[in-house]
N, C-alpha and C positions, 0 to 999 in steps of 0.2 A: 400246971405251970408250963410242964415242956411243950404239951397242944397251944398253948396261947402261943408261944412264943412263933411255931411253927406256922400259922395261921399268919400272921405278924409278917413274915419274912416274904410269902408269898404274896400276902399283898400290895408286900413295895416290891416286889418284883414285876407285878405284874400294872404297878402305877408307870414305873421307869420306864417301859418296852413299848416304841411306838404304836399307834393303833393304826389300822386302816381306815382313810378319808373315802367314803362315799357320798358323791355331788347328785344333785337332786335331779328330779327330770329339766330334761332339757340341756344341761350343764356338764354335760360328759363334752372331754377336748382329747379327741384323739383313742379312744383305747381302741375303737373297732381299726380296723385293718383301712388303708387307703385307698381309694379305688382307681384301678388303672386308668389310663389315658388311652380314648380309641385309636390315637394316630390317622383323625380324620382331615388335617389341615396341609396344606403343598410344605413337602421336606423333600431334600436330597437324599437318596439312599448310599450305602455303604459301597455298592458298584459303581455308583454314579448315572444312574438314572433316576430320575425325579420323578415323582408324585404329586399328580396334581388332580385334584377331583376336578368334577363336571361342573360345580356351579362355581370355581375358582377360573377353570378355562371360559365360560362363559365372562365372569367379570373380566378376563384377560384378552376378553375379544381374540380367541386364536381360532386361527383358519389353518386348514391343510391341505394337502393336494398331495393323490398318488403320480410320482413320475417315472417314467420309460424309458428306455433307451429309444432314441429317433433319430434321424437322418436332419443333420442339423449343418448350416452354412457356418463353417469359420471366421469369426472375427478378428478383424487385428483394429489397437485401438490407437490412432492418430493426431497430432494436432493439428486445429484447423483454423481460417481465418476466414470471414465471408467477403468477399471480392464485386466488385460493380462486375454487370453481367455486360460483356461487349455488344448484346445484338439487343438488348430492353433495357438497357442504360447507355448513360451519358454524361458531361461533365457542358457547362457554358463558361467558357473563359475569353479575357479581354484579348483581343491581336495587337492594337494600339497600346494601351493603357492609359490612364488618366480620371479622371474625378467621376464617381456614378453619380445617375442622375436616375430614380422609377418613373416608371411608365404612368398614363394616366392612372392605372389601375390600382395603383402602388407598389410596395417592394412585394414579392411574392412571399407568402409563408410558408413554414414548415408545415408539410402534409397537405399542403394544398393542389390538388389537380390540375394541370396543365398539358395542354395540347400543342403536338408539331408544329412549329412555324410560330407560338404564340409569342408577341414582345415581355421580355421579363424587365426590362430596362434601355438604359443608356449609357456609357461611356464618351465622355465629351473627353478629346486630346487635348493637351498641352504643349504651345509651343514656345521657345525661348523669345524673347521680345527681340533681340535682331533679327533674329528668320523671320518674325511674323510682319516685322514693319519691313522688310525685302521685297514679303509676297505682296504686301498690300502697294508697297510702289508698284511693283511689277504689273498687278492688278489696275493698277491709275492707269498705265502708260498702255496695258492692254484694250483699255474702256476707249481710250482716246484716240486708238487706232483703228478702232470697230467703227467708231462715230465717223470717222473719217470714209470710211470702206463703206460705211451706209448710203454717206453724200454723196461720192463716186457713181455707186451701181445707180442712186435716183436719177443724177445725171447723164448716164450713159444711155439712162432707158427713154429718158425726154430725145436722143438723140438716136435711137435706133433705127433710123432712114439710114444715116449718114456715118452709123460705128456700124465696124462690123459684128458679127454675132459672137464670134467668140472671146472678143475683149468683153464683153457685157456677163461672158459667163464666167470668165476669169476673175472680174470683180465681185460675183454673187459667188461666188467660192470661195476668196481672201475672206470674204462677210463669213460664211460659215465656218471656217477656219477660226476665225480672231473669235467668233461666238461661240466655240464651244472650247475654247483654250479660258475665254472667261468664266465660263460655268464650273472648270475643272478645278480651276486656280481657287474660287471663292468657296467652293465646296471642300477642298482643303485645311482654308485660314479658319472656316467655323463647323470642322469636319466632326460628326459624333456616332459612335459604331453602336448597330443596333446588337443586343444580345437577345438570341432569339432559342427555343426551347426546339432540342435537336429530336424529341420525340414526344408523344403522349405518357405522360405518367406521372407522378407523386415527386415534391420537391421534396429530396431526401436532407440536404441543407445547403443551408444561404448564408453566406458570409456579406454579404450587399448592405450596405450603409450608404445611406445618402449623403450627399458630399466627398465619401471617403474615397481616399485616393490611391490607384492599382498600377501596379507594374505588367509589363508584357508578360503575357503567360499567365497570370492570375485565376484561378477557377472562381467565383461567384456563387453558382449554382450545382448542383446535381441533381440530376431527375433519374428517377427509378421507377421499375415496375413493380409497385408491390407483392404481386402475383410471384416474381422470380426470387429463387435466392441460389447465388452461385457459390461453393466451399471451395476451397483452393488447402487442403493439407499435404504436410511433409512428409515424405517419404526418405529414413535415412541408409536403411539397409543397402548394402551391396548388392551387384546381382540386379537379375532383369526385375522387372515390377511383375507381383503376381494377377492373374487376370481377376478384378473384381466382377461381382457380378452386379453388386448395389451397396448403398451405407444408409445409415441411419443417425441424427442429429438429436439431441433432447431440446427441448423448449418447455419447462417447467415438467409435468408427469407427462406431458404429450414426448411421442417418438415419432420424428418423421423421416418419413423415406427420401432418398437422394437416388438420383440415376447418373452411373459413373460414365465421363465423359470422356477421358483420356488424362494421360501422362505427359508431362512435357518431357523435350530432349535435350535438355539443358541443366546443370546443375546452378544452382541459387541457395547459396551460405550452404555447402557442403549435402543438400538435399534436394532431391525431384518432387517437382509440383504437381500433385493426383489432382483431378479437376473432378469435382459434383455438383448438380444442381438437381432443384425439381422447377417445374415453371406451372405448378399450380396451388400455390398457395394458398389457405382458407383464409383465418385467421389471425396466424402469425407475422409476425413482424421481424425480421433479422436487420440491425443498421449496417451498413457498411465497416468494416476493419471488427468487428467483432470476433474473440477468438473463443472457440469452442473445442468438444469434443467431438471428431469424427471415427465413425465404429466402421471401418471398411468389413462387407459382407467378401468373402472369396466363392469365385463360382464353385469349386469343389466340392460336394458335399462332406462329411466326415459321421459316424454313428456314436450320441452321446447322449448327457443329458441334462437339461435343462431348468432351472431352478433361479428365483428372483434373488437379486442381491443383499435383499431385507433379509435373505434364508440363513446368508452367512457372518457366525461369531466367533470369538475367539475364545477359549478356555482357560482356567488359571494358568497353563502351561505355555498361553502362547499360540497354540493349536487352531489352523484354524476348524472349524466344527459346524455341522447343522445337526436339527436334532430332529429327530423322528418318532413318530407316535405308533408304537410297539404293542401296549394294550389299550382299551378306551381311558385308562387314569395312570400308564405310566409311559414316559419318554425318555427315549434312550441317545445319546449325544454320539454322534459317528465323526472320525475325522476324514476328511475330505481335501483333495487337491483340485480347485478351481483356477479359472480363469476369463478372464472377461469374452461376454460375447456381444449383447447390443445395448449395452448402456444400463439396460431393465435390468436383463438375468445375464448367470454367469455359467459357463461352462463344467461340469463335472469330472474334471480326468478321472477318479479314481475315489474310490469308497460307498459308492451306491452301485449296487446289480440291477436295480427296476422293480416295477412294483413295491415302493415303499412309500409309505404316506409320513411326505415332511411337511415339517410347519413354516408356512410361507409369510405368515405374521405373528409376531408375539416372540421373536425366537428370544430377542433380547431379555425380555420378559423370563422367560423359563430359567434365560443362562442365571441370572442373580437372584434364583430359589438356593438355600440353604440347608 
């Protein structure tokens, strides 16, 4: 009786007490260990140089370039305005004024080719109706004095036996007197001034309206050399002007050269006016009053280094930074004291020795890896 019982107890002991669940093939979740992560994708490291493998810079399209300390022209960077060029431009303005009238040819357009001497219109004067019915009396009384000094000199000459010669030539001089006092008069009352194209070149713009009606002094036209473009920037600093050697102007990713002309000696709103131009233009086109950036070169050379403005970012801190390729998959962020040099690239004060390879595209890129 005591073994049954004993028998009995262990079995509900052993019903009670959970058992272990074994899941079939396939169906195991989790018991084996996890398996680590390679750390093969672009992350920031704990220094602060990134990680970025080869076929991540590949899709990031990043370019680098080793740079050196060089013997590099100093820039200073200016504002500028483009200025009509006094010796390949021009302005056509009325002396009179009064209502335009185009040429057979019509009103000249913009961008349209025109040569020295060529008629671009007309300017017919306006006169107040007392003046003009003045001349036109004057004009009667002149005609009828002519005619008269006509009939004289025909007469004197039917009589030249018996007149002497020099009354015959007094009267054929009264004649040419009263005829060109009437030519003068009548070219006057229906006087019209030609506007005429003061050199060969490109009609940069036309304010000319048919009918429309101009005060003295009025410009019309402007003709330019496309070929020129002249810069006229401020200079505010104190102190003599530093000797440029040359500048440089942007017109989209193109940089052009300027060749530096002189300083004027006059101040104009608290600043000296630097003068540059090129006069061989490809391509480009500058309008007149357009204001830009000019990048004055100084002749002096200085030893620095060189690097495009795409190079330069800023860091969470503010800083600004370019970053440099330290091994073939990691890059390392250096801070850097720059400054402008020709518009491209920027000047290096301070953070690169040479011989390092920065990344001259993509830097944006790298900066917001995490």
């Amino acid at each position: 009786m005591l073994n049954k019982q004993v028998v009995l107890s262990i079995l509900a002991i052993s019903l009670l007490s959970p058992l272990p669940l074994i899941a079939g093939p396939g169906h195991d979740h989790g018991d084996e260990t996890p398996a680590t992560t390679t750390g093969d994708g672009p992350k920031r490291q704990a220094t602060g140089e990134v990680f970025l493998p080869k076929p991540a810079q590949r899709q990031l399209a990043l370019r680098t370039q080793v740079v050196n300390v060089q013997p590099l022209s100093k820039v200073i960077e200016m504002n500028g305005q483009v200025v009509l060029d006094p010796q390949s431009g021009g302005v056509v303005q009325t002396v009179l004024g009064g209502h335009f009238v185009p040429a057979s040819s019509g009103v000249p357009r913009l961008g349209e080719q025109v040569k020295k001497g060529q008629v671009l219109g007309y300017v017919h004067m306006h006169q107040a109706p007392l003046e003009r019915s003045s001349q036109q009396a004057q004009l009667a009384q002149l005609r009828s004095e002519l005619s008269l000094a006509t009939q004289r000199v025909e007469r004197l000459s039917q009589l030249a036996d018996t007149v002497p010669r020099k009354e015959i030539d007094a009267a054929k001089a009264q004649v040419q007197s009263i005829n060109g006092q009437v030519s003068a008069l009548s070219g006057g009352i229906s006087s019209r001034e030609e506007l005429r194209s003061p050199l060969t070149g490109t009609v940069a713009s036309a304010t000319a309206i048919t009918g429309k009606v101009y005060a003295e002094g009025d410009v019309l036209f402007e003709v330019v050399n496309p070929k020129v473009v002249r810069v006229e920037a401020s200079w505010f600093e104190s102190g003599a002007v530093p000797n440029f050697s040359s500048a440089s102007i942007r017109a989209g990713d193109k940089v052009l050269k300027l060749n530096y002309v002189g300083a004027s000696s006059s101040v104009k709103n608290q600043s000296l006016s630097l003068v540059f131009e090129s006069r061989d233009l490809a391509d480009v086109r500058f309008p007149t009053g357009q204001l830009l950036k000019v990048y004055g070169e100084l002749a002096n050379n200085i030893d620095g280094i060189a690097i495009p403005s795409a190079s330069v970012v800023k860091n969470s801190s503010n800083q600004t930074i370019i970053w440099v390729k330290k091994e073939p998959e990691i890059f390392e962020p250096k801070v850097v004291i720059t400054e402008p040099l020709n518009g491209v690239e920027v000047l290096v004060r301070s953070g690169l020795s040479g011989n390092e390879r920065v990344v001259i595209q993509g830097a944006t890129l790298i900066n917001q890896v995490r």
